[in-house]
Backbone as JSON Lines, residues from 0, in Angstrom:
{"i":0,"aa":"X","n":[-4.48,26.25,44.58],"ca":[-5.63,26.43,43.72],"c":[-5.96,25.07,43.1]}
{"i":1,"aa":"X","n":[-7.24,24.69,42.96],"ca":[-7.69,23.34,42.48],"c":[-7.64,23.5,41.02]}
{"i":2,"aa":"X","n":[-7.68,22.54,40.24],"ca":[-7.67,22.58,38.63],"c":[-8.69,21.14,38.49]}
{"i":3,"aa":"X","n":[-9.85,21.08,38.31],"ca":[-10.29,20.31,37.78],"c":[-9.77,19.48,36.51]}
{"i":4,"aa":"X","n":[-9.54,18.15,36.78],"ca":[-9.01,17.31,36.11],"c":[-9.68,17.11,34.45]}
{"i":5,"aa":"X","n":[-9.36,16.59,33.63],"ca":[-10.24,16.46,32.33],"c":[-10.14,14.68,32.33]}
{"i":6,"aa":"X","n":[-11.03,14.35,32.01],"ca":[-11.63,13.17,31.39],"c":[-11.67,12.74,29.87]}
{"i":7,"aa":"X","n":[-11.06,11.96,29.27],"ca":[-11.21,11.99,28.02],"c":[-12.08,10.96,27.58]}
{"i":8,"aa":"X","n":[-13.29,11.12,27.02],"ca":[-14.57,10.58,26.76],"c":[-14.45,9.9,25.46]}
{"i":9,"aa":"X","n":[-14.76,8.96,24.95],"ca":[-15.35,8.28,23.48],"c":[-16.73,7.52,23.38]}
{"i":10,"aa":"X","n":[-17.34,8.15,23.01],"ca":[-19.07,7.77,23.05],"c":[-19.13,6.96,21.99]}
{"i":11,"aa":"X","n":[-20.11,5.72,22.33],"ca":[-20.16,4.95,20.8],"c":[-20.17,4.98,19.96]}
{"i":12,"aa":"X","n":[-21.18,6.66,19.13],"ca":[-20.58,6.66,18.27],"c":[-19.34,7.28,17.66]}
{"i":13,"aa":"X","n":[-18.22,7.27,18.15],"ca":[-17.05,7.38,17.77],"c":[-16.63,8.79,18.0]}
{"i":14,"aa":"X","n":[-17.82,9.64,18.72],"ca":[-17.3,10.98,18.68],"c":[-16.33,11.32,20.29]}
{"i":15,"aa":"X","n":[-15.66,11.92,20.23],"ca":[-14.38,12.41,20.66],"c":[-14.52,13.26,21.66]}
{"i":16,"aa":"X","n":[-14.52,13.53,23.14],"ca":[-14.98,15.02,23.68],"c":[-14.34,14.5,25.18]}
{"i":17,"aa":"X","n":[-13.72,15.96,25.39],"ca":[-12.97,15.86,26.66],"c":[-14.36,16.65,28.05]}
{"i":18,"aa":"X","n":[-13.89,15.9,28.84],"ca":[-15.05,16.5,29.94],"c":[-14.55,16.5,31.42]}
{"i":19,"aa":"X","n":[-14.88,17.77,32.19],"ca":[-13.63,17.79,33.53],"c":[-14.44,16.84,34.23]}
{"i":20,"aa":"X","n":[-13.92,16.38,35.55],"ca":[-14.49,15.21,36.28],"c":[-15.89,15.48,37.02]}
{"i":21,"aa":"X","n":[-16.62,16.83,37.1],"ca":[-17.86,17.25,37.7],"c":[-18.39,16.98,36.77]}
{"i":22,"aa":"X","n":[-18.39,16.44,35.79],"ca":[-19.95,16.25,34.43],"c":[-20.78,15.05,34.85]}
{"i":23,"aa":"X","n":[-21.15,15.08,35.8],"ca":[-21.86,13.75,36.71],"c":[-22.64,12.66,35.51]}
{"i":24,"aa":"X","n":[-23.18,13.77,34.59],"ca":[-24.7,13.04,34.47],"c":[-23.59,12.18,32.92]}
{"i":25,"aa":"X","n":[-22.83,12.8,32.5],"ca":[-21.81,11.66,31.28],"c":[-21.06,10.74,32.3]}
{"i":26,"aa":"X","n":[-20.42,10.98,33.49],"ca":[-19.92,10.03,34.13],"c":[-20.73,8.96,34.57]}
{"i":27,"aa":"X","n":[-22.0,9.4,34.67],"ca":[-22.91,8.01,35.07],"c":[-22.87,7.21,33.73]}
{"i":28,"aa":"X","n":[-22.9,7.95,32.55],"ca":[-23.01,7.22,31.29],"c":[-21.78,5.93,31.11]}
{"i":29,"aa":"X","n":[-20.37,6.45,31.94],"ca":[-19.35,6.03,31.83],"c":[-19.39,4.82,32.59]}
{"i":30,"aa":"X","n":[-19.73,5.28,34.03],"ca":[-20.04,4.0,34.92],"c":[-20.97,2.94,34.62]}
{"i":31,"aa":"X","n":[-22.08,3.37,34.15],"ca":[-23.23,2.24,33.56],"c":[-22.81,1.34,31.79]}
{"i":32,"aa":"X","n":[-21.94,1.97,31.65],"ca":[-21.01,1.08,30.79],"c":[-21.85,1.51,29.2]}
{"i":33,"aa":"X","n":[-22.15,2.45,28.91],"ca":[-22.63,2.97,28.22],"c":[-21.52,4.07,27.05]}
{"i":34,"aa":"X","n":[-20.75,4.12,27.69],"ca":[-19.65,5.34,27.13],"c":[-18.12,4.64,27.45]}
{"i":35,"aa":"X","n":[-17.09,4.83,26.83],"ca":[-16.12,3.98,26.93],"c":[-15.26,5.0,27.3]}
{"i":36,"aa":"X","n":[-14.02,4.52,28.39],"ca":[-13.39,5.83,28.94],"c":[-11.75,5.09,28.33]}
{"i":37,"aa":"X","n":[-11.32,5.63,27.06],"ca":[-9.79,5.15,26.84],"c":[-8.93,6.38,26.05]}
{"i":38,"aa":"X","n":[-7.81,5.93,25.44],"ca":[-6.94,6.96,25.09],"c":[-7.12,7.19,23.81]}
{"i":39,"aa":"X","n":[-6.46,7.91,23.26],"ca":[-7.23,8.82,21.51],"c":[-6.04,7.23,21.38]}
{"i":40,"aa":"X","n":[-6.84,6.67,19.64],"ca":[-6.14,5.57,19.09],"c":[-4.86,5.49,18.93]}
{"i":41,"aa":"X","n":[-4.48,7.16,18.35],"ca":[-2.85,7.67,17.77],"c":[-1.95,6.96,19.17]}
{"i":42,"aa":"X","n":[-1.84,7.93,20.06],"ca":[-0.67,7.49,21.92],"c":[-1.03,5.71,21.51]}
{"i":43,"aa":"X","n":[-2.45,5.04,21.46],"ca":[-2.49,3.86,22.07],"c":[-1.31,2.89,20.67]}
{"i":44,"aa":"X","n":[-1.51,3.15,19.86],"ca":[-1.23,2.34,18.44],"c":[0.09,2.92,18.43]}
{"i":45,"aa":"X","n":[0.62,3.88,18.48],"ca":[2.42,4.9,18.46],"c":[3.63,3.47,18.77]}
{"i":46,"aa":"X","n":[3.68,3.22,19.56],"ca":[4.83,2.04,20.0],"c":[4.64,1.2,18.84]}
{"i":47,"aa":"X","n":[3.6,0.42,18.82],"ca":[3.57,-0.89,18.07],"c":[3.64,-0.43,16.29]}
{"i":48,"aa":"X","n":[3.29,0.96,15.92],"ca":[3.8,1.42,14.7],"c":[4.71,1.64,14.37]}
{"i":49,"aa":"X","n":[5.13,2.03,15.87],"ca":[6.64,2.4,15.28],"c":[7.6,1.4,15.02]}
{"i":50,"aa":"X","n":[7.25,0.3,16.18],"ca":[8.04,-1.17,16.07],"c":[8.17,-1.61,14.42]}
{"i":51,"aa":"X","n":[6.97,-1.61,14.32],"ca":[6.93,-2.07,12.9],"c":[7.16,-1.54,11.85]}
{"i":52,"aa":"X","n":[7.33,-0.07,11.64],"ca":[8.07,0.73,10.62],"c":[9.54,0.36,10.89]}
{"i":53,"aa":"X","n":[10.43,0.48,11.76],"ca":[11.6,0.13,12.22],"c":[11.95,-1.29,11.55]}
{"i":54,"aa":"X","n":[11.12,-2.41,11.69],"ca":[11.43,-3.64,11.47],"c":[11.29,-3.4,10.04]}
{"i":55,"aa":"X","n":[10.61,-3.0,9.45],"ca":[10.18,-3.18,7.74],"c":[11.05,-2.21,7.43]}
{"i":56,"aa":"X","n":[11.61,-1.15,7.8],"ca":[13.05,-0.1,7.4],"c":[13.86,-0.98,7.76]}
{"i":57,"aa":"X","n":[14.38,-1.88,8.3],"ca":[15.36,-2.67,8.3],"c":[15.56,-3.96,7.25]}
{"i":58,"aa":"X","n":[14.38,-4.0,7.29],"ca":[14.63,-5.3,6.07],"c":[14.97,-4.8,4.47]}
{"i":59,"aa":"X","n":[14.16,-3.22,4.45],"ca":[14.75,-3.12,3.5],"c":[15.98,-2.74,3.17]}
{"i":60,"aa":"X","n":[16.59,-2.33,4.5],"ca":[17.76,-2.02,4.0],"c":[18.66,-2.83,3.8]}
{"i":61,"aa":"X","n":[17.96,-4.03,4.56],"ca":[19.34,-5.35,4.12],"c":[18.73,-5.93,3.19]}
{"i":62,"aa":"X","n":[17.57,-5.94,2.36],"ca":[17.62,-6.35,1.33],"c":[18.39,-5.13,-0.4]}
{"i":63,"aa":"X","n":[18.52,-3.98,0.26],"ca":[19.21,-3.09,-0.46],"c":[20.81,-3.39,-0.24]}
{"i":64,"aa":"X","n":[21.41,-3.96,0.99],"ca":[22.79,-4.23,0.97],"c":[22.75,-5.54,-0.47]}
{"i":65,"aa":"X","n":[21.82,-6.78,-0.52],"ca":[22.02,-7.66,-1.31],"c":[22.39,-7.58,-2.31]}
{"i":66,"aa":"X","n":[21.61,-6.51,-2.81],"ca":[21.94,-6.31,-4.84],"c":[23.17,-5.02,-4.89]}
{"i":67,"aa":"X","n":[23.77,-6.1,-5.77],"ca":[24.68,-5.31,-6.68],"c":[24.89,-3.8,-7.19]}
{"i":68,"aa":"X","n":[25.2,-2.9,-7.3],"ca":[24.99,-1.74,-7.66],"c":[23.64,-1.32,-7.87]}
{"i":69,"aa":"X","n":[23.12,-1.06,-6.54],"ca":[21.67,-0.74,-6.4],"c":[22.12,1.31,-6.87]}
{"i":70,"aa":"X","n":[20.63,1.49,-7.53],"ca":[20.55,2.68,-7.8],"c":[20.64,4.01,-6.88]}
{"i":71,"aa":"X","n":[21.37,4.91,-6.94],"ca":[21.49,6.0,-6.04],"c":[20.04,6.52,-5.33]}
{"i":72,"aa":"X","n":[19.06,6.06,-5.69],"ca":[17.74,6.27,-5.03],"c":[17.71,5.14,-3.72]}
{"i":73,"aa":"X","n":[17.22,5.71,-2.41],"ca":[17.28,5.08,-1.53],"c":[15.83,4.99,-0.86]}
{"i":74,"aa":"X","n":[14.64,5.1,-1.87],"ca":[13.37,5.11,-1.3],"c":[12.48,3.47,-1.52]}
{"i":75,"aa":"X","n":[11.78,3.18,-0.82],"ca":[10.8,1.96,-1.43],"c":[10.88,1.36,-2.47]}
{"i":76,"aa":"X","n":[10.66,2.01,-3.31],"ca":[9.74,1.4,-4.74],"c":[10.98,1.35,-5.37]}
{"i":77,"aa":"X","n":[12.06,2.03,-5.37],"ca":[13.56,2.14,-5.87],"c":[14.37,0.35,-5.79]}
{"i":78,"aa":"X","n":[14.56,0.25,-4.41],"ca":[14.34,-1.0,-3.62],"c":[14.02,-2.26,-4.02]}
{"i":79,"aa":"X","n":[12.78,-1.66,-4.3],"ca":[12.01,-3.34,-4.9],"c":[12.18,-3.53,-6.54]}
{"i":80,"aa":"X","n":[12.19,-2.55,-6.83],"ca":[12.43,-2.34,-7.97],"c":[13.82,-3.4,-9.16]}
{"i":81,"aa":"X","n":[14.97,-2.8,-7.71],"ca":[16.45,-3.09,-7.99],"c":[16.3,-4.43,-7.82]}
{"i":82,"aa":"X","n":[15.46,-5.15,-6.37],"ca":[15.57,-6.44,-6.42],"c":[14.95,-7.29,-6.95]}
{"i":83,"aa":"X","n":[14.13,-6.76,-7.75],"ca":[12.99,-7.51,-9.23],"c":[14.46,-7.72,-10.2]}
{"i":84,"aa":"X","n":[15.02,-6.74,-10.16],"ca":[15.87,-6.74,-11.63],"c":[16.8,-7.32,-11.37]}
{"i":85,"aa":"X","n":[17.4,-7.89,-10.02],"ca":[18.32,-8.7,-9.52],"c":[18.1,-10.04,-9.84]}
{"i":86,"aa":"X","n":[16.56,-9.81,-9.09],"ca":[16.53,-11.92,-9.25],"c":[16.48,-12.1,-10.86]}
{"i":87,"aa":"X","n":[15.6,-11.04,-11.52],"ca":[15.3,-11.72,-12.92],"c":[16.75,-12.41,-13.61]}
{"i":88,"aa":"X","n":[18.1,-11.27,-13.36],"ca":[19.36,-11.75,-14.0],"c":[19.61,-12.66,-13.44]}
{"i":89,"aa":"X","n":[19.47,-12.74,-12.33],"ca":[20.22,-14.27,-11.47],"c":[19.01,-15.58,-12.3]}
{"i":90,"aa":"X","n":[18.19,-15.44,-12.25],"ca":[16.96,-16.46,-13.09],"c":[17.48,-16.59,-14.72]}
{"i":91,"aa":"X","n":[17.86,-15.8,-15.18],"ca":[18.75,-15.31,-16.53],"c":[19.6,-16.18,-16.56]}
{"i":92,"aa":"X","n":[20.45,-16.22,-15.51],"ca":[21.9,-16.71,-15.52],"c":[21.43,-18.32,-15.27]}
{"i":93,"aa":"X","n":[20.88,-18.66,-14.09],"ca":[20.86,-20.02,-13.59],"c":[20.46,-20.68,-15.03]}
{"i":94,"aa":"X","n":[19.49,-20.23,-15.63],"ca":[18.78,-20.92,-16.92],"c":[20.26,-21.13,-18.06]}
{"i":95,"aa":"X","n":[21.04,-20.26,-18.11],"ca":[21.76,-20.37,-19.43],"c":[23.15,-21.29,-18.57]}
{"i":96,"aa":"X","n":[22.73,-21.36,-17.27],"ca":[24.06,-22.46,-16.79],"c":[23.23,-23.84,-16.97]}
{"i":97,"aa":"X","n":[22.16,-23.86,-16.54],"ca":[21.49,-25.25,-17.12],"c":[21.79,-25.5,-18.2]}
{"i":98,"aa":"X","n":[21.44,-25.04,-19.3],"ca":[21.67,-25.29,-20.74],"c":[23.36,-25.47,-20.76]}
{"i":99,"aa":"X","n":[24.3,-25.14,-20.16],"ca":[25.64,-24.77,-20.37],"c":[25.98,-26.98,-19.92]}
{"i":100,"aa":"X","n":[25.31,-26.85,-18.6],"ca":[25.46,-28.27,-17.81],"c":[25.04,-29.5,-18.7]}
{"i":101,"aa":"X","n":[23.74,-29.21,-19.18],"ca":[22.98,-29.72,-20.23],"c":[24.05,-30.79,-21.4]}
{"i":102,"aa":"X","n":[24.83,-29.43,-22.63],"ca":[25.41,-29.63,-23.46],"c":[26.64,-30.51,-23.07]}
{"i":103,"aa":"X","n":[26.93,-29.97,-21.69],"ca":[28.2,-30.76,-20.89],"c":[27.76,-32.11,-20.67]}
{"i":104,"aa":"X","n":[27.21,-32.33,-20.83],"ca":[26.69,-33.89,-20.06],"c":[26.56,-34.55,-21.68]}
{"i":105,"aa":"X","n":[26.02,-34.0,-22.58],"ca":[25.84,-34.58,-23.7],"c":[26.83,-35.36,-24.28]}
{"i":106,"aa":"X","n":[27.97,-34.21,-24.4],"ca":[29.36,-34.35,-24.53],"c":[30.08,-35.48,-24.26]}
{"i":107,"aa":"X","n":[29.98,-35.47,-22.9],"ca":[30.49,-36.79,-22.12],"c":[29.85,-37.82,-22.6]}
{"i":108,"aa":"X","n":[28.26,-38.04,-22.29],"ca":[27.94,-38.72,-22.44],"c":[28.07,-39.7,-24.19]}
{"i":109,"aa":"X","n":[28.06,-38.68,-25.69],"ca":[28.51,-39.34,-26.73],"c":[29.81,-39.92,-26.37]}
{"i":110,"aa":"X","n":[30.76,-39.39,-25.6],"ca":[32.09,-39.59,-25.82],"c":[32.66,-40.55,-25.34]}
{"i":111,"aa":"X","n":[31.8,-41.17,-24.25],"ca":[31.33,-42.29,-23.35],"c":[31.12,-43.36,-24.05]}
{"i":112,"aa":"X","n":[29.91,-43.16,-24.62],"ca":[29.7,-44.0,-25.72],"c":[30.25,-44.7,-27.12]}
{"i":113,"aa":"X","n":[31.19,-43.37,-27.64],"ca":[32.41,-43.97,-28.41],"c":[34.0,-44.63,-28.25]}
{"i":114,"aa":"X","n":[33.76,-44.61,-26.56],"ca":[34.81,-45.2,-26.5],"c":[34.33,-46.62,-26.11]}
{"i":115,"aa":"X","n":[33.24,-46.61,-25.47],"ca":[32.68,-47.74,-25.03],"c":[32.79,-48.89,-26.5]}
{"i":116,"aa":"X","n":[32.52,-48.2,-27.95],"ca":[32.44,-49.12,-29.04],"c":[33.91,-49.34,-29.48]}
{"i":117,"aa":"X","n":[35.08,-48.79,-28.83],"ca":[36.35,-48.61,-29.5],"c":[36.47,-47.84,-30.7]}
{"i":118,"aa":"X","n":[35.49,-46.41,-30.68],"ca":[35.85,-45.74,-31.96],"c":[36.71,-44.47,-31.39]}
{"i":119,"aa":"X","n":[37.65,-44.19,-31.95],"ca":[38.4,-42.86,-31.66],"c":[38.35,-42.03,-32.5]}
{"i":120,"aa":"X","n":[38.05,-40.44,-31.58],"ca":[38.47,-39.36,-32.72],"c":[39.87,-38.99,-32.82]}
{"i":121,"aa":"X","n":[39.99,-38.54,-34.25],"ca":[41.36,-38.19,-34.72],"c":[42.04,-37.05,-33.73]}
């Protein structure tokens, strides 16, 4: 038994319509380059979305291995969240080791200087 095949049609303007292969007078539309004959967007775009959900679920999860006692929430915004509050302490910290290096150098440096004149502390 024959089964006429279906055709899947996209007309310029964007409308959507399946048609078996005897619809002559839209297939001429197809052939004269008037009507575009391809696959619904979803099948065509599926691989390369998915690639890229995969790659961006991976980064976050190794950017969720980075921080420290990240929160029992394991969604997005959880995520970014934890690693806002990561760098800020690490930015926290580097600043009060500057100041720490800072005072250290001062130190030396008076102490440098008083020996340089031959004065000693007791």
């Amino acid at each position: 038994m024959y089964e006429p095949r279906i055709a899947s049609v996209v007309y310029q303007d964007g409308e959507w319509k399946k048609l078996p292969d005897n619809s002559s007078s839209d297939m001429m539309k197809v052939l004269s380059g008037l009507v575009k004959l391809t696959k619904p967007s979803v099948d065509f775009h599926f691989p390369g979305q998915r690639a890229r959900r995969e790659e961006l679920n991976s980064k976050y999860i190794a950017l969720r291995q980075q921080i420290p006692n990240p929160s029992t929430k394991r969604d997005r915004s959880s995520i970014v969240k934890d690693a806002i509050r990561y760098i800020h302490e690490l930015t926290t910290t580097v600043d009060e080791l500057r100041i720490l290096v800072e005072k250290k150098r001062k130190r030396n440096d008076t102490r440098e200087m008083e020996e340089g004149r031959g004065l000693e502390k007791p």
